[in-house]
N, C-alpha and C positions, 0 to 999 in steps of 0.2 A: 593214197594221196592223189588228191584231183590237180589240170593242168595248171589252177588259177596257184593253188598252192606250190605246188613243185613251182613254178615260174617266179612266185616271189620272193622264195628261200633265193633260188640261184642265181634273182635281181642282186639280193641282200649280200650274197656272196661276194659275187662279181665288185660290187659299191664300196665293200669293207675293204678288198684287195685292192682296188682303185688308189682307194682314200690312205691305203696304209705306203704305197708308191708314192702318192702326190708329196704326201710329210717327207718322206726319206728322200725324195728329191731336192727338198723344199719350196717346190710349188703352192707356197700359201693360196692364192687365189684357185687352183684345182682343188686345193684341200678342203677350199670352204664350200665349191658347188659341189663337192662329193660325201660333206657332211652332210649337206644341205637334202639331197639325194637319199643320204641313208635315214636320217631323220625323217623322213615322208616315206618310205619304205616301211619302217621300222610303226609310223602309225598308220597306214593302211591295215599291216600286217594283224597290230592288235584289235582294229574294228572290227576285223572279221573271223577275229577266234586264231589264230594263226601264230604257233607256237615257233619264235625262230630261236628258242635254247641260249646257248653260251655265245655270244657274239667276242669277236678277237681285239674290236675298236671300240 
C-alpha cells in the first residue's frame, strides 16, 4: 500500500470516528462538517481506485 493510500484510509478513519463523537455528543453543526469531510474523502478515495471496504458511518 502506497503513502497516498495508507493516508486516506486513516483520513477516512479518523472522519468516521470524528463524526460518530460529534452525533453522540450532539454537535449537529460538527456532524454536518464531518459528514461533509467524509463525503469528499470517501469520493477522492473512489477516483482513484481506493478500496475503503466496510465503513462503520
Amino acid at each position: 500500500m502506497d503513502a497516498f493510500t495508507a493516508g486516506l484510509l486513516q483520513r477516512i478513519k479518523t472522519t468516521e470516528s470524528d463524526l460518530t463523537r460529534a452525533r453522540e455528543t450532539g454537535d449537529d453543526f460538527l456532524a454536518d462538517v464531518e459528514q461533509s469531510e467524509l463525503d469528499d474523502l470517501r469520493r477522492l478515495a473512489a477516483e482513484h481506485g481506493v478500496e475503503i471496504g466496510a465503513t462503520s458511518v
